[in-house]
DOLO-649603 format. One line per field, with one value per residue (C-alpha): residue number from 0; residue in three letters; x, y, z. Coordinates in nm, 3 decimals, padded with zeros to 5 digits. Each point is the difference from the previous one (the first is absolute). Layout:
// DOLO-649603
resi	[NUM  ...]
resn	[ALA  ...]
x	[X  ...]
y	[Y  ...]
z	[Z  ...]
This chain:
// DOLO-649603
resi	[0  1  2  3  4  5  6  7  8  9  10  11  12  13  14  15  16  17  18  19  20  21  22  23  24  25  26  27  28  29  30  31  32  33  34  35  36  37  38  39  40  41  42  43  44  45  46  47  48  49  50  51  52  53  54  55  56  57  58  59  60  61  62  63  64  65  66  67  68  69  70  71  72  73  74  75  76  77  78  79  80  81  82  83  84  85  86  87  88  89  90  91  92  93  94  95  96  97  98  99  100  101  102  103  104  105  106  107  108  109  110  111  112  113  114  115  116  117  118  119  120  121  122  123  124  125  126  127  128  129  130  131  132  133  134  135  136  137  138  139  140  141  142  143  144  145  146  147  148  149  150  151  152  153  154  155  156  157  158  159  160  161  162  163  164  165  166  167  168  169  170  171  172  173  174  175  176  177  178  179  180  181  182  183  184  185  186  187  188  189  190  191  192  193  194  195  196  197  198  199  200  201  202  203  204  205  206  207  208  209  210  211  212  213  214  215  216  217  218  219  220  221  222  223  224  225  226  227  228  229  230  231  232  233  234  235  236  237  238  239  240  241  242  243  244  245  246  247  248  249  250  251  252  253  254  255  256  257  258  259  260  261  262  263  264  265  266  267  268  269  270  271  272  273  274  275  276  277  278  279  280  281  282  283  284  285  286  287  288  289  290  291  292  293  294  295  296  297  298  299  300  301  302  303  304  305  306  307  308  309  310  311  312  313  314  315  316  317  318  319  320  321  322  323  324  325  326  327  328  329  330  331  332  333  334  335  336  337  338  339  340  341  342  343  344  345  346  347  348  349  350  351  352  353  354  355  356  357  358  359  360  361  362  363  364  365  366  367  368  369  370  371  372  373  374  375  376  377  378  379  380  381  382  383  384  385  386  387  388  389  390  391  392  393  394  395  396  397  398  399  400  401  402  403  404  405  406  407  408  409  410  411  412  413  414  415  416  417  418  419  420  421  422  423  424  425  426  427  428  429  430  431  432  433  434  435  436  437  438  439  440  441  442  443  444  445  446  447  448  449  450  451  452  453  454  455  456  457  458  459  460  461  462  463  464  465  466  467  468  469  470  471  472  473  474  475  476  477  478  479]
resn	[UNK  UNK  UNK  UNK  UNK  UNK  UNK  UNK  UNK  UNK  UNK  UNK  UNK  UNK  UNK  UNK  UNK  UNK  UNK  UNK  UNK  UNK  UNK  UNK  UNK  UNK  UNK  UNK  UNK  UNK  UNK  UNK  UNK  UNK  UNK  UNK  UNK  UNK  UNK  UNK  UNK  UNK  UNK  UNK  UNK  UNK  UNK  UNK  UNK  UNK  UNK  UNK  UNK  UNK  UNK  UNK  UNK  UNK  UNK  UNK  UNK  UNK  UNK  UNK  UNK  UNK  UNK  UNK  UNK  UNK  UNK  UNK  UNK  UNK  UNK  UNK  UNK  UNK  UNK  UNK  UNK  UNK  UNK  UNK  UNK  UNK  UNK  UNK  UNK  UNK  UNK  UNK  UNK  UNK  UNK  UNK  UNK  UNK  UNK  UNK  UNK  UNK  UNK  UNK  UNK  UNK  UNK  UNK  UNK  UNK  UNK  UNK  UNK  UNK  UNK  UNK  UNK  UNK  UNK  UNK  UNK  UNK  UNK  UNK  UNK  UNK  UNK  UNK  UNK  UNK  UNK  UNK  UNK  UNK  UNK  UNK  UNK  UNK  UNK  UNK  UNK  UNK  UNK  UNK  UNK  UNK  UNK  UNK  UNK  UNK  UNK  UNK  UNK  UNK  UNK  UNK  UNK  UNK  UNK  UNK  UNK  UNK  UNK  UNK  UNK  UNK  UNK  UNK  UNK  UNK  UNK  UNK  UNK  UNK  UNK  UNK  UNK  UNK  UNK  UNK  UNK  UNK  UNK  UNK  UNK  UNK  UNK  UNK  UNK  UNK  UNK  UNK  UNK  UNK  UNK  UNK  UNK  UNK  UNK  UNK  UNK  UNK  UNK  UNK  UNK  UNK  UNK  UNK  UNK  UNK  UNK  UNK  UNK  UNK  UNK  UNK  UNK  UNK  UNK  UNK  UNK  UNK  UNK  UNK  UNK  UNK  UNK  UNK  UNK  UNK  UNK  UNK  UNK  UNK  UNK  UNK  UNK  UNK  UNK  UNK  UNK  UNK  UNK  UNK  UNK  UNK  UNK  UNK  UNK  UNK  UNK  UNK  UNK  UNK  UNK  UNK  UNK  UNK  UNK  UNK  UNK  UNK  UNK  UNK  UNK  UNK  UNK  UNK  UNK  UNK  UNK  UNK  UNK  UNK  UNK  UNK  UNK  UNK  UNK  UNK  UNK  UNK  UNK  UNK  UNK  UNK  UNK  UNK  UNK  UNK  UNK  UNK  UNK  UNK  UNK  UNK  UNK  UNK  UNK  UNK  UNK  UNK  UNK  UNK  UNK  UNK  UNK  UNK  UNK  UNK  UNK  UNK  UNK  UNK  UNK  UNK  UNK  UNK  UNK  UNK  UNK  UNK  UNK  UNK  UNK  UNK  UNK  UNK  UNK  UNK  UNK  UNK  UNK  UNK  UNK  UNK  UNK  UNK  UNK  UNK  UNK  UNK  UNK  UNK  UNK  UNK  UNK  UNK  UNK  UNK  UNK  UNK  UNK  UNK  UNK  UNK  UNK  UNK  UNK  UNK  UNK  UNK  UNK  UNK  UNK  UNK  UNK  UNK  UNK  UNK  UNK  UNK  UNK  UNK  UNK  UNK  UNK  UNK  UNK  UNK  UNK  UNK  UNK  UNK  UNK  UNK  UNK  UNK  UNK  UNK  UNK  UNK  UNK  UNK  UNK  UNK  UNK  UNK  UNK  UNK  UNK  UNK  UNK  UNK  UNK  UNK  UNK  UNK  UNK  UNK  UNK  UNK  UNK  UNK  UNK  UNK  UNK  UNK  UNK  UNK  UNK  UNK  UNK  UNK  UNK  UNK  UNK  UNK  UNK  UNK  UNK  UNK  UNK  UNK  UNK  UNK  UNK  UNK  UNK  UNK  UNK  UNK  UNK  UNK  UNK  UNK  UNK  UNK  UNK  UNK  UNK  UNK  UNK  UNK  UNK  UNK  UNK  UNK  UNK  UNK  UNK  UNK  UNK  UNK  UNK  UNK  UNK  UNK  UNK  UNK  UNK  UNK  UNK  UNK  UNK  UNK  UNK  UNK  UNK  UNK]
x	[-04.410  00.217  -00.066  00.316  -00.060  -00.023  00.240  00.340  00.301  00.329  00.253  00.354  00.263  00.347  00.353  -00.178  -00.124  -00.078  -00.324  00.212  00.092  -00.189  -00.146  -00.238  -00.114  -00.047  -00.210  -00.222  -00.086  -00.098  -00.264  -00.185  -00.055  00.053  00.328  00.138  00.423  00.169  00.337  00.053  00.294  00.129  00.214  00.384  00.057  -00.214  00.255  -00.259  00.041  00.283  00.361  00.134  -00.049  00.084  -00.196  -00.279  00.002  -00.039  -00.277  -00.185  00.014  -00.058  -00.315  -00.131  00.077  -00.162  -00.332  00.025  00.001  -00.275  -00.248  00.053  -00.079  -00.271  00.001  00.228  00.246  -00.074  00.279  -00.023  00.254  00.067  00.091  -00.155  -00.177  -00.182  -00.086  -00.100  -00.240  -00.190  00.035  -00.152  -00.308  -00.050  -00.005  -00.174  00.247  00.041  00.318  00.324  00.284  00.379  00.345  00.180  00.329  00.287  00.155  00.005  -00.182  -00.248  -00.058  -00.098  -00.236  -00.222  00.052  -00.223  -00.220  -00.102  -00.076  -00.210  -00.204  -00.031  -00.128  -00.257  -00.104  00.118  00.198  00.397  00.164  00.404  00.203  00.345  00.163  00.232  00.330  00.039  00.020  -00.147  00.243  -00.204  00.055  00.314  00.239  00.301  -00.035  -00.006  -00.312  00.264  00.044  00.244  00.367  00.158  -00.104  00.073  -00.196  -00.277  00.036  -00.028  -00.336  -00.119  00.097  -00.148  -00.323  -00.074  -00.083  -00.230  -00.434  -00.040  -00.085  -00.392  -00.104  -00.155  -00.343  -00.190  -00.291  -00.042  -00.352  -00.001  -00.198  -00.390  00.171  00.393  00.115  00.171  00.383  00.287  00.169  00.374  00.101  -00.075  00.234  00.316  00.159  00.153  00.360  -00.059  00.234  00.245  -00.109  00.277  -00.166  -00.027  00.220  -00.148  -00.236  00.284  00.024  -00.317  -00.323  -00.191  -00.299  -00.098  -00.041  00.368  00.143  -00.153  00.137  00.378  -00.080  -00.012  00.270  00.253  -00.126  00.009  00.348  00.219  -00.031  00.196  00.357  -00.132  00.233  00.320  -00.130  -00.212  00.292  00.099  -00.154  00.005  -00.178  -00.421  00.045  -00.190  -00.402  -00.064  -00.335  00.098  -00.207  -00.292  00.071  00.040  -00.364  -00.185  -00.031  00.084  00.037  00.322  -00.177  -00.103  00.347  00.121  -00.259  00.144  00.357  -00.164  00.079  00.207  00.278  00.258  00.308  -00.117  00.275  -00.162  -00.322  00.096  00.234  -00.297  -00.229  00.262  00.010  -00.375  00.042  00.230  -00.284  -00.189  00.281  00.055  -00.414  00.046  00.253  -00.169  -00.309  00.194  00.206  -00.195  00.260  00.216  00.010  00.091  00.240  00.256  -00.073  00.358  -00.002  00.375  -00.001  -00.167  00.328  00.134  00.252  -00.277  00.074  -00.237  -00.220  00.112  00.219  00.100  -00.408  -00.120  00.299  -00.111  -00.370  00.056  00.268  00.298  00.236  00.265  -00.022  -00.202  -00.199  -00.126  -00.082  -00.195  -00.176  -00.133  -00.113  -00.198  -00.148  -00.109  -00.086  -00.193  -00.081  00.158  00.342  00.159  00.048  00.403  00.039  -00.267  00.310  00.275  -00.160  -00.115  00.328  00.161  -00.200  00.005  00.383  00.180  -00.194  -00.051  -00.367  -00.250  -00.206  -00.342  00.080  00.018  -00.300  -00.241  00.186  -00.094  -00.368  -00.079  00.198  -00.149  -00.298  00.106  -00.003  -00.110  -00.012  00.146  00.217  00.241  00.054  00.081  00.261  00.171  00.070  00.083  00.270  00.122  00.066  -00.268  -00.285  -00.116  00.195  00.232  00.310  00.283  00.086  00.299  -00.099  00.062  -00.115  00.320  -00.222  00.291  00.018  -00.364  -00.104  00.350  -00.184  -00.374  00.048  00.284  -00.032  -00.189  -00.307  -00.202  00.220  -00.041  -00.361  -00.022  00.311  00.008  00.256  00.267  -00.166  00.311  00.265  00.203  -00.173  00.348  -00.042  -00.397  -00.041  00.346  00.023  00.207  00.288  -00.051  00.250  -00.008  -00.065  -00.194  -00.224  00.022  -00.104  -00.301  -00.099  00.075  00.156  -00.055  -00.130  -00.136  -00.185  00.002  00.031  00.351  -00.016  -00.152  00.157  00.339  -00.134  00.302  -00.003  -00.410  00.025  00.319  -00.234  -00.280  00.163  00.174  -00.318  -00.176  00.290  -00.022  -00.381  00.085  00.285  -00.223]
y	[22.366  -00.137  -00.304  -00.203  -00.236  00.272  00.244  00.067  -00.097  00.263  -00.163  00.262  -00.050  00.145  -00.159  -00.310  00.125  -00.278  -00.275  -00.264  -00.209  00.311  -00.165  00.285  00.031  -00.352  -00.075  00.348  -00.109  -00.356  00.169  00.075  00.326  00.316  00.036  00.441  -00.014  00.330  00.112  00.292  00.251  -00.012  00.329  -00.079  -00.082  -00.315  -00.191  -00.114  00.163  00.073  00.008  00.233  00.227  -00.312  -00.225  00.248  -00.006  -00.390  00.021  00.195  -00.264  -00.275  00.175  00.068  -00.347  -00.142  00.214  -00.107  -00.410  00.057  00.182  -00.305  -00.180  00.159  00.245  00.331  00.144  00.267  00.280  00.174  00.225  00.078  -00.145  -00.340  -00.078  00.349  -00.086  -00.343  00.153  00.171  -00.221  -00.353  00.180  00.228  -00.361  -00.188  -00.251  -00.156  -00.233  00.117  -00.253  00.076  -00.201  00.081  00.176  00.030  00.317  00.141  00.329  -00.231  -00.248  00.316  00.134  -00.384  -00.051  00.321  -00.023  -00.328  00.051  00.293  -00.151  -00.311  00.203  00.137  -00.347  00.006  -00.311  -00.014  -00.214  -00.062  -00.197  -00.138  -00.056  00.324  -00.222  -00.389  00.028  00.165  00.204  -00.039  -00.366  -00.095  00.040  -00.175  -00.313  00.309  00.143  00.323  00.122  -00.126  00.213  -00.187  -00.144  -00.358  -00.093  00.212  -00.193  -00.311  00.041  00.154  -00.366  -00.136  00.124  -00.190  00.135  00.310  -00.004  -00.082  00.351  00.092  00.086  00.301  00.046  -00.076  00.273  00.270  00.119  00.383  00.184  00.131  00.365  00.035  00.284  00.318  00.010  00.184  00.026  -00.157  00.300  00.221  -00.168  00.149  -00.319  00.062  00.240  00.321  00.227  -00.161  -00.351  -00.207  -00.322  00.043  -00.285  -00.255  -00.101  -00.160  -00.246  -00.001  -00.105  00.020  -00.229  -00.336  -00.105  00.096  -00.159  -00.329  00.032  00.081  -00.306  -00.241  00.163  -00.042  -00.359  -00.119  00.129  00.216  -00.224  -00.258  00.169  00.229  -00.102  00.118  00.217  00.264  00.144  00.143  00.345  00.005  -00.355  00.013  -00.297  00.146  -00.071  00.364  -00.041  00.221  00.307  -00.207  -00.175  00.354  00.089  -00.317  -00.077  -00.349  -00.223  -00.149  -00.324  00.019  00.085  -00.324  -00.214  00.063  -00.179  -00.299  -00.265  00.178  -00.170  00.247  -00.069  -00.084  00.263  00.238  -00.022  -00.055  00.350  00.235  -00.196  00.127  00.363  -00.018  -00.110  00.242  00.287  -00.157  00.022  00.379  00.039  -00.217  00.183  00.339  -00.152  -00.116  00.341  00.291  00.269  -00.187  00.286  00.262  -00.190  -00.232  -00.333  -00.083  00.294  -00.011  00.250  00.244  00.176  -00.062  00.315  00.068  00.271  00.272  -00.047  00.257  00.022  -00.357  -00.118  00.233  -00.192  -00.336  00.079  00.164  -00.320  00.255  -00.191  -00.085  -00.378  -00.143  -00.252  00.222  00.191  -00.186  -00.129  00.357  00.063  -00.252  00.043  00.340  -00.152  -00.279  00.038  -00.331  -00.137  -00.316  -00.211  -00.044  00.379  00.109  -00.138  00.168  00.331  -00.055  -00.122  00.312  00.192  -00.109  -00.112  00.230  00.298  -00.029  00.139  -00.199  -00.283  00.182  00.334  -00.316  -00.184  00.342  00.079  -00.381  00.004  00.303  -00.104  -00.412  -00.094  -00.349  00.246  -00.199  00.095  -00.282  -00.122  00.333  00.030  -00.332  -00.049  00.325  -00.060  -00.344  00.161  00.221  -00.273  00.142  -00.216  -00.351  -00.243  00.278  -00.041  00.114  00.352  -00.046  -00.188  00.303  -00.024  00.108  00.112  -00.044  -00.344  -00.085  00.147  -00.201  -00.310  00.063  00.198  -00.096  00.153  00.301  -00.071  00.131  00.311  00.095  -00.016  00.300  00.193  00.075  00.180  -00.309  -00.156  00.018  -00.104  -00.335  -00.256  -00.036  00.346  00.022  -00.048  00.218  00.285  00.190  -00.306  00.028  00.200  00.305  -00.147  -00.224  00.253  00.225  -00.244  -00.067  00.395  -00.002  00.276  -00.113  00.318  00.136  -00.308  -00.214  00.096  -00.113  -00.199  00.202  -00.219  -00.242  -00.393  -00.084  00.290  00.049  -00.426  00.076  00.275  -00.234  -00.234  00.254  00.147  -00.337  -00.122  00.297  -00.101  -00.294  00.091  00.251]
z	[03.749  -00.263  -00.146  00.033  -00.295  -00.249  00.181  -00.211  00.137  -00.005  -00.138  00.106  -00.246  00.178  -00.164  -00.147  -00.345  -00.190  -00.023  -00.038  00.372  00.189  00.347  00.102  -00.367  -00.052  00.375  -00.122  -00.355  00.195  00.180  -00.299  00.104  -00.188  00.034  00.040  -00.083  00.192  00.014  00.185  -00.038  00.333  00.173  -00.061  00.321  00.008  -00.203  -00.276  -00.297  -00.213  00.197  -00.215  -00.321  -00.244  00.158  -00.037  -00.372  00.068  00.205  -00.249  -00.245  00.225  00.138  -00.394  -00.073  00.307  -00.097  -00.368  00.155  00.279  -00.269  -00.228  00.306  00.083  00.273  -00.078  00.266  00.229  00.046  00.345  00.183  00.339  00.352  -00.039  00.300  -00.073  -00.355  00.089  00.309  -00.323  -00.257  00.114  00.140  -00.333  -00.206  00.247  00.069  00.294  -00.021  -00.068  -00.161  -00.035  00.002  00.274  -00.046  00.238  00.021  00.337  -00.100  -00.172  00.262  00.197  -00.191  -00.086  00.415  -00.002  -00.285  00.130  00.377  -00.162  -00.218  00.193  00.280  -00.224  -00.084  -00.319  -00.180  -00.087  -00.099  -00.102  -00.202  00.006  -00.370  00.042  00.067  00.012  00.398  00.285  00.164  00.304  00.012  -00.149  00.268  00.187  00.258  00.224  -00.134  -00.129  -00.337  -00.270  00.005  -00.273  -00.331  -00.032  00.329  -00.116  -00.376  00.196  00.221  -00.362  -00.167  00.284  -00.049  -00.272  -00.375  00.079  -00.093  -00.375  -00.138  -00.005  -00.389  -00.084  00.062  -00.389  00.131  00.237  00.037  00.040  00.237  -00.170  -00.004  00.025  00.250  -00.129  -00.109  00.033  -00.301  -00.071  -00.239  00.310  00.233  -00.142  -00.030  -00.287  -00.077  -00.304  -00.120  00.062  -00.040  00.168  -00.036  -00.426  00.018  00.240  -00.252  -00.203  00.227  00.217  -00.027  00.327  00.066  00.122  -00.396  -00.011  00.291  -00.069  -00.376  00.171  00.242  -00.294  -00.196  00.300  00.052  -00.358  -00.026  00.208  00.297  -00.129  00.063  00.267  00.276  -00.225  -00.257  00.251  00.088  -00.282  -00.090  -00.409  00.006  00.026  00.274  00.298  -00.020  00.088  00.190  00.282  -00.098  -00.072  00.360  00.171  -00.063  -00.029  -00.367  00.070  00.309  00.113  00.011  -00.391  -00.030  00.231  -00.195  -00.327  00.080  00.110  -00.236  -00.233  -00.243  00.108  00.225  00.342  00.131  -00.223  00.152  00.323  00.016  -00.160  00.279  00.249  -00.181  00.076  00.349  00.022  -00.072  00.285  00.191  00.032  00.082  00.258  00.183  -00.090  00.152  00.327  -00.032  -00.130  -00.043  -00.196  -00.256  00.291  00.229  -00.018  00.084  00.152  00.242  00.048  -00.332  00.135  00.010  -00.330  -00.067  -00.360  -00.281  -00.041  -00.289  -00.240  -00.346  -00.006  00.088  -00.290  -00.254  00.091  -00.039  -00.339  -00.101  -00.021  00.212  -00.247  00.092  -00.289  00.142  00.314  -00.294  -00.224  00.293  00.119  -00.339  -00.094  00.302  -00.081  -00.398  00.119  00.363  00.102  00.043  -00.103  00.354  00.004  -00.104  00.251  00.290  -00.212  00.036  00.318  00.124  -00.182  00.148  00.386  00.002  -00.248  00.007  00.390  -00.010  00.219  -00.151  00.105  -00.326  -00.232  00.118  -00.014  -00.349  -00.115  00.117  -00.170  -00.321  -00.041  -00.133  00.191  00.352  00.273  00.351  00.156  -00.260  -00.113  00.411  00.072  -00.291  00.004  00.386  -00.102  -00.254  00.276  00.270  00.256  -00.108  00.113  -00.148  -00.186  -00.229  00.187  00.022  -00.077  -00.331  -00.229  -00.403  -00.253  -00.200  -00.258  00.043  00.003  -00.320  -00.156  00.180  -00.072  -00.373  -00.142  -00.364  00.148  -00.154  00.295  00.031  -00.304  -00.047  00.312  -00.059  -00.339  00.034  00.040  -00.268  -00.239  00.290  -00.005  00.223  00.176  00.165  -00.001  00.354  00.094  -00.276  00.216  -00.035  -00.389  -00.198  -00.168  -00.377  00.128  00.128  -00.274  -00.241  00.221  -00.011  00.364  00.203  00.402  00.160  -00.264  -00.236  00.295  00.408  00.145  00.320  00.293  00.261  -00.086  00.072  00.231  00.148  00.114  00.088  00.248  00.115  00.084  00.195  00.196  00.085  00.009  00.261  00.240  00.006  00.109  00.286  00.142]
């Protein structure tokens, strides 16, 4: 029988891939006991791994990084693949362990599968044990004086304040003692994770650099600077004034409560601080309501738009995925989407917007296009905000709130600084017509090496025109 003093303890890493403020790590390296850290390459289905193709260059370098930390630490990571309740039934008795730690996540095809693992291995006598740290509230117990989940934001902000300032974040562990013989490995390069010939994501690594190392480095940036003017200046696409940390948030690299801990005490603006705590908030706004309402990426939450009169997904989809609308801002947006795998905030509801209410094509296209396209994808996040963008979300801007995209890259980048550094092809063009080219006159475009339709798309839809078309179709939505 297995001595449970010297027995290792399984320590499953899922989206939490860092050491630092890591529950289930932390209580395992406690023990004393050899500690044995798994991840496990879950089927797709499972909602685990990597949302889309971009986020699965991410994970690749989060996972190497991860390994690089817990060998320093002491105890290197073990890659497995497969259904995990199958690999797990194998792997704890092939290292001898007989407790099993993990933080608890809260996606609905993930809740499943821990319900399961547990009553299994429980049943078998064996030890596991979960973690919350995930989000900075339980979805399970922060609900309405009527027990019910939140529906709108600034209630749900509220009960969140009312909480109180979450746990103090748990350090890193300083040593991990690894198990007398460490299991076999899968190995990364095998898992595919990567894109050859072509390599789309060449250019991610200008911007990128995946790891918990990383994300604490951005953390400090953001706080030591950017923060200070973030209520204003975050809206504006050309400025660096967001903190960025949603990829490393997506999977795990840090915790939202390291994240919450580092604006405490801060010399910036009290507004500042208090508007990226709400953008946080925010973030565990949308898992709350994909916890409470699991097919938030399939259905609409407001039901009555069900039978929204929707465009087929053809021509005009492909132009806005490839930025070849002819609106510059929709534009730019797309591309450095495609050049960076992310999207500035504000332009991420332009082109959404653009999308939804000018092109008429349903919300759910854009959503599958943007989880397979961000690093940053996040199942209950990209849901949650694009139906929040097309009025059939909880708490959603108005449908008939439409973007001019004309007006908002006038308002939000003024001198076309953003523009320019994704459509190279306006680069030359007066900043009086570099959000409306089609407006601009003939010299002026032909001293900017323009020709619209050829150098640069025309329109594909006319602004007044597509908007009258929305409400129209928006109004007999409503009168049905």
């Amino acid at each position: 029988m297995t001595n449970k003093t010297a027995a290792p303890v399984v320590v499953w890493f899922r989206k939490d891939l860092r050491l630092d403020d890591n529950a289930a790590l932390a209580a395992a390296a406690d023990t004393g006991r050899p500690v044995i850290p798994l991840y496990i390459r879950e089927p797709e289905a499972a909602g685990t791994g990597p949302l889309g193709a971009a986020q699965a260059w991410w994970l690749h370098h989060a996972l190497a990084s991860l390994a690089r930390d817990l060998e320093k630490a002491g105890s290197p990571l073990v890659l497995r693949s497969g259904a995990a309740a199958g690999v797990l039934r194998k792997f704890v008795p092939e290292t001898g362990a007989d407790t099993l730690y993990w933080n608890r996540r809260h996606d609905p095809a993930g809740i499943s599968i821990d319900k399961e693992i547990k009553r299994v291995f429980k049943a078998e006598g064996l030890d596991v044990h979960s973690f919350s740290g995930q989000l900075l509230h339980d979805p399970t117990r922060l609900l309405t004086g009527e027990k019910k989940p939140y529906r709108v934001y600034t209630p749900f902000w509220k009960a969140l304040e009312r909480e109180g300032e979450p746990p103090e974040p748990i350090e890193a562990p300083k040593h991990i003692k690894a198990p007398t013989k460490a299991p076999p490995s899968e190995m990364l390069d095998d898992w595919k994770f990567l894109p050859v010939k072509p390599d789309w994501a060449a250019s991610f690594k200008d911007i990128w650099a995946p790891g918990e190392a990383a994300a604490r480095q951005r953390l400090d940036d953001f706080v030591d600077g950017a923060i200070a003017g973030y209520k204003v200046d975050r809206d504006h696409p050309a400025l660096d004034a967001t903190c960025r940390m949603s990829p490393y948030l997506a999977l795990g690299e840090i915790s939202p409560a390291r994240i919450w801990h580092a604006t405490r005490g801060l010399k910036a603006p009290a507004d500042d601080v208090i508007h990226f705590r709400k953008e946080l908030a925010w973030r565990e706004f949308c898992h709350h309501l994909h916890f409470h309402f699991p097919a938030l990426a399939e259905k609409n939450w407001n039901e009555r738009f069900d039978d929204f009169p929707w465009e087929k997904a053809g021509k005009h989809f492909r132009l806005w995925t490839q930025g070849m609308t002819g609106y510059p801002i929709v534009d730019a947006g797309m591309r450095q989407l495609w050049k960076h795998g992310w999207m500035h905030n504000r332009v991420r509801m332009i082109t959404a917007s653009f999308l939804i209410k000018h092109l008429m094509i349903d919300w759910r296209h854009g959503e599958k296009w943007f989880r397979d396209t961000l690093v940053d994808a996040d199942a209950a996040s990209n849901p949650a905000n694009w139906q929040w963008v097309a009025g059939s979300g909880a708490d959603a801007s108005p449908f008939f709130r439409i973007f001019n995209p004309i007006l908002q890259g006038e308002k939000f980048d003024p001198d076309g600084t953003y523009v320019r550094a994704f459509v190279p092809e306006l680069e030359h063009l007066d900043a009086a017509f570099i959000h409306k080219p089609f407006d601009a006159p003939a010299g002026v475009l032909k001293e900017a090496n323009i020709e619209l339709g050829t150098t640069y798309p025309k329109p594909i839809v006319d602004h007044a025109k597509a908007r009258e078309g929305a409400l129209a179709a928006y109004k007999s939505l409503k009168n049905a």
